[in-house]
Steps between C-alpha positions, in 0.01 A plus 500: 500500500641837400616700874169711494264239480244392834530140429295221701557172394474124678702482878733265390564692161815751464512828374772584309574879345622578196562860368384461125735661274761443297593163572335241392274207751208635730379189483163592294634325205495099472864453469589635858133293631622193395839569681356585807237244498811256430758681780176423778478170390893419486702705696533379837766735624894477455591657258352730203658624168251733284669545141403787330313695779350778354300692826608208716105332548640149483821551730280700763206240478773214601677731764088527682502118492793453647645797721805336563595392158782602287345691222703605207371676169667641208411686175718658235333843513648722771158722534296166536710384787466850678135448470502180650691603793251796584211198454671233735565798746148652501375133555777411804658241358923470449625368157817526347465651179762525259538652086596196320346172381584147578899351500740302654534751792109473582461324770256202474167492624185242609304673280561714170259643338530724148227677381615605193474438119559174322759623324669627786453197709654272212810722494558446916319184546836302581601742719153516645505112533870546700347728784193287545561176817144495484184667310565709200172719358514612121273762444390776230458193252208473243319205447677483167832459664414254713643178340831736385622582866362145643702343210873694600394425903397126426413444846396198645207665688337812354181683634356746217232790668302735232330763489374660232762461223793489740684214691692452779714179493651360819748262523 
């Protein structure tokens, strides 16, 4: 919910605020749904890698979870991680955030999850696959892309989520 809105939702639920601007994920659009649908269901604290953070929706949902996980979230563009730093510190939550995208210096993590483009995700995937010791979520995928990304992963298990025209592919 943007900072200004009264929202009321269930007990258990949890709020999260986003400043919408110029980077991109307030979580009204299916791709960053599916990821947090996927992060609730999977994550079960540890240790938390978002790749390609944009406002930081994903890395801040994971750090409410689990208060006393390690949280760490990069994106290549400098404003978006400034963005996502005022976001995690408006919602109380302590992630290390970093310009950059995945290498061999990134630490690995329990769960990864990239919400990007398919193209984008095909370019990093092995280096996505090397941080990941346990979950990894591939999102911002269309339902056309589907069996391309599944193909270069060929995992033994795969869980596919949709909505709309867009998948989110966890392995």
């Amino acid at each position: 919910a943007p900072p200004w809105s009264d929202v009321t939702g269930a007990p258990d639920g949890i709020v999260i605020r986003i400043e919408p601007g110029m980077a991109f994920g307030t979580g009204t659009h299916e791709t960053p749904r599916l990821c947090l649908q996927a992060v609730e269901k999977h994550f079960r604290g540890g240790s938390f890698l978002d790749v390609g953070t944009g406002t930081g929706i994903l890395a801040i949902a994971a750090a409410k979870l689990f208060s006393d996980a390690r949280i760490d979230a990069c994106d290549t563009d400098a404003e978006a991680i400034e963005i996502a730093r005022d976001n995690a510190k408006a919602n109380n939550v302590e992630i290390d955030f970093r310009v950059g995208s995945v290498d061999e210096t990134t630490p690995s993590a329990d769960l990864v999850c990239a919400n990007l483009t398919a193209d984008v995700i095909l370019q990093i995937l092995p280096a996505l696959i090397g941080v990941t010791c346990g979950k990894l979520i591939l999102s911002g995928i269309l339902e056309t892309q589907i069996e391309q990304i599944v193909d270069a992963v060929n995992p033994s298990e795969v869980e596919i989520n949709r909505a709309g025209e867009w998948a989110a592919i966890i392995i």
